[in-house]
N, C-alpha and C positions, 0 to 999 in steps of 0.2 A: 504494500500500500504506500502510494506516497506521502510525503512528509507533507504535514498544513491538508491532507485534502480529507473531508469529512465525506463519510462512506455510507452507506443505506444498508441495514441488514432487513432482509426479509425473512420472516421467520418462520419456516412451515420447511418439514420433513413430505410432505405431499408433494409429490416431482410434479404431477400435473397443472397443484395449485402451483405451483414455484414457475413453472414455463409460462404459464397464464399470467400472474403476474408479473412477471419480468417484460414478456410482451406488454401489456399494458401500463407498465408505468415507465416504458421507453422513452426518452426526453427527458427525464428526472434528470434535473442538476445535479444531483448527488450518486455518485455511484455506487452499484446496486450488490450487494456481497449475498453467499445462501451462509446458513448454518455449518456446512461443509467448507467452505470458505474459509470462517474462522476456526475450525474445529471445533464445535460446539456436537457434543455428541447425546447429550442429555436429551429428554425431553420434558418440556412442561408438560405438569395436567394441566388436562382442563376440567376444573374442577367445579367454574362457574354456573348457574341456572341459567344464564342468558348469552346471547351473542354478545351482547357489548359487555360483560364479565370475561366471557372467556380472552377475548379481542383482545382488554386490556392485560389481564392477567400475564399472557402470551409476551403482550409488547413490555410491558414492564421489567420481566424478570428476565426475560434477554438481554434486555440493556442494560440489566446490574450486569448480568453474568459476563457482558460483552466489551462493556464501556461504548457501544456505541449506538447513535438512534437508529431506532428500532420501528420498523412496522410488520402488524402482524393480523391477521382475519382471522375470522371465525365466518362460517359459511352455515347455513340450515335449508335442509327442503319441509316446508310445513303442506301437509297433507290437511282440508280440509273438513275430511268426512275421518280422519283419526284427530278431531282435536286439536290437531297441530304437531304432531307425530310426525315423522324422528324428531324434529327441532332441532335442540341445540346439543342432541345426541346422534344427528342423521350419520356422524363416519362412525359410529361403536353403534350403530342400530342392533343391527345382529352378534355383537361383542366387540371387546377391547380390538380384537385383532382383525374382525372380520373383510373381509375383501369386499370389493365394488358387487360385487354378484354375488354375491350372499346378503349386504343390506338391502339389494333390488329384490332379491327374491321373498324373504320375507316382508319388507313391503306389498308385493305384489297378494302373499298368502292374509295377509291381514283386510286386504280389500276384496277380496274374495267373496261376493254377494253384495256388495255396494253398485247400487245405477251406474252405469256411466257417465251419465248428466251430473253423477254429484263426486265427479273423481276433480276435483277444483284443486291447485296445488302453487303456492309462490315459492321460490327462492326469493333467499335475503340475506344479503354480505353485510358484516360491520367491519371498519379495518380501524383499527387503532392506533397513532403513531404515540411512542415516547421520543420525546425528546429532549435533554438539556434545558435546564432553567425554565423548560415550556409545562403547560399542565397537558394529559393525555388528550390527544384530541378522537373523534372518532366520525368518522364518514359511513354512508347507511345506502346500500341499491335494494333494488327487490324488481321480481322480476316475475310476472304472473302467468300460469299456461293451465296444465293437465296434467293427468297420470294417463297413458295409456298400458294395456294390458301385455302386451306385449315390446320387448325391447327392441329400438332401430336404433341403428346408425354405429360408425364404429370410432366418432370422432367423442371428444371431451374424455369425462372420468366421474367417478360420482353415480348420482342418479339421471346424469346426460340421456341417456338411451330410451328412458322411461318418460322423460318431461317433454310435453308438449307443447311448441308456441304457436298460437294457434294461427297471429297474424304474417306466421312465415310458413303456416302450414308443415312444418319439422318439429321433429324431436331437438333437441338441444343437441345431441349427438350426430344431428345428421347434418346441422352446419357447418360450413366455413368458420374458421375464424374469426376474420374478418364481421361474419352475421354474428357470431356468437357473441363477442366483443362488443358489436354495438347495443346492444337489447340486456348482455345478461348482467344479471345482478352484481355478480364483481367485478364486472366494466365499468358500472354507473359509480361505483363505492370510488371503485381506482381514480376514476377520471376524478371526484374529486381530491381524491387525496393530492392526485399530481400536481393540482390545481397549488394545493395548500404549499406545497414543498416548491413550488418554483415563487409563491409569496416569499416561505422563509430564506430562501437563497436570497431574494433581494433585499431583505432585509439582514443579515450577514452580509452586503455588499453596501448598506450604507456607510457612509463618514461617522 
């Protein structure tokens, strides 16, 4: 790392999320480090009841651990017709460990006699940054579609395959990037985040 240059860590052991947001907060003043970077091998719980607990939680104890600022998300698919099921447990839906296709499929077995009409489903990103002398701040997307029954598409990660936007007629998995990015829920958080962080650059570049 260079001397004098302040660096961005993002903090998610998730390769998908990690590509995802690296793409999307492309243009950040600050340069973007993963937890493998600085060798950071731990992991936080996430211990919080909420997005914006875990979000912070995430972001804070990194940047002890790290010394340096820190942004970090927390991601949820809320299901409609479960109350709001996975939530803020959709990657441990099916356990601590479980894979992308083990929390799809138990979701899927949980909605098993639920209408179609009533399969209604949002994603919703928090991203939380710490930073130095700042208080946590925290940015919020969401992104509104469906469950369908059956899995498309072989792009995203998560419950991608499963989530349907209706006004692109796809699954979350079955877009581009590019579509994904503009519509979905950790696009909208990202973009402001990015927003904030080329504020504080200029503001570290006043006299």
């Amino acid at each position: 790392m260079a001397h004098g240059q302040t660096w961005l860590l993002v903090a998610t052991r998730n390769r998908g999320k990690l590509r995802e947001l690296s793409r999307l907060l492309d243009g950040s003043p600050f340069p973007l480090v993963s937890l493998d970077d600085v060798s950071i091998g731990d992991l936080v719980a996430e211990t919080g009841a909420t997005l914006e607990e875990n979000a912070t939680l995430k972001a804070t104890e990194y940047a002890r651990l790290t010394s340096l600022p820190t942004l970090a998300d927390d991601s949820a698919l809320e299901v409609a017709a479960l109350r709001g099921q996975p939530g803020a447990r959709s990657a441990r839906f099916a356990g601590e460990q479980a894979t992308d296709a083990e929390n799809i499929a138990l979701l899927l077995e949980k909605l098993i006699g639920v209408p179609d009409e009533a399969l209604a489903a949002s994603f919703r990103c928090v991203i939380a940054t710490a930073w130095p002398q700042r208080p946590v701040t925290l940015f919020s997307g969401e992104c509104r579609g469906r469950i369908v029954r059956t899995p498309r598409g072989a792009n995203g990660f998560g419950y991608d395959p499963v989530f349907f936007v209706p006004e692109l007629g796809q699954t979350m998995a079955e877009l581009t990037q590019e579509q994904k990015d503009s519509i979905s829920h950790r696009g909208i958080a990202a973009r402001k985040a990015l927003q904030w962080l080329n504020r504080v650059a200029t503001d570290k570049e006043r006299p």
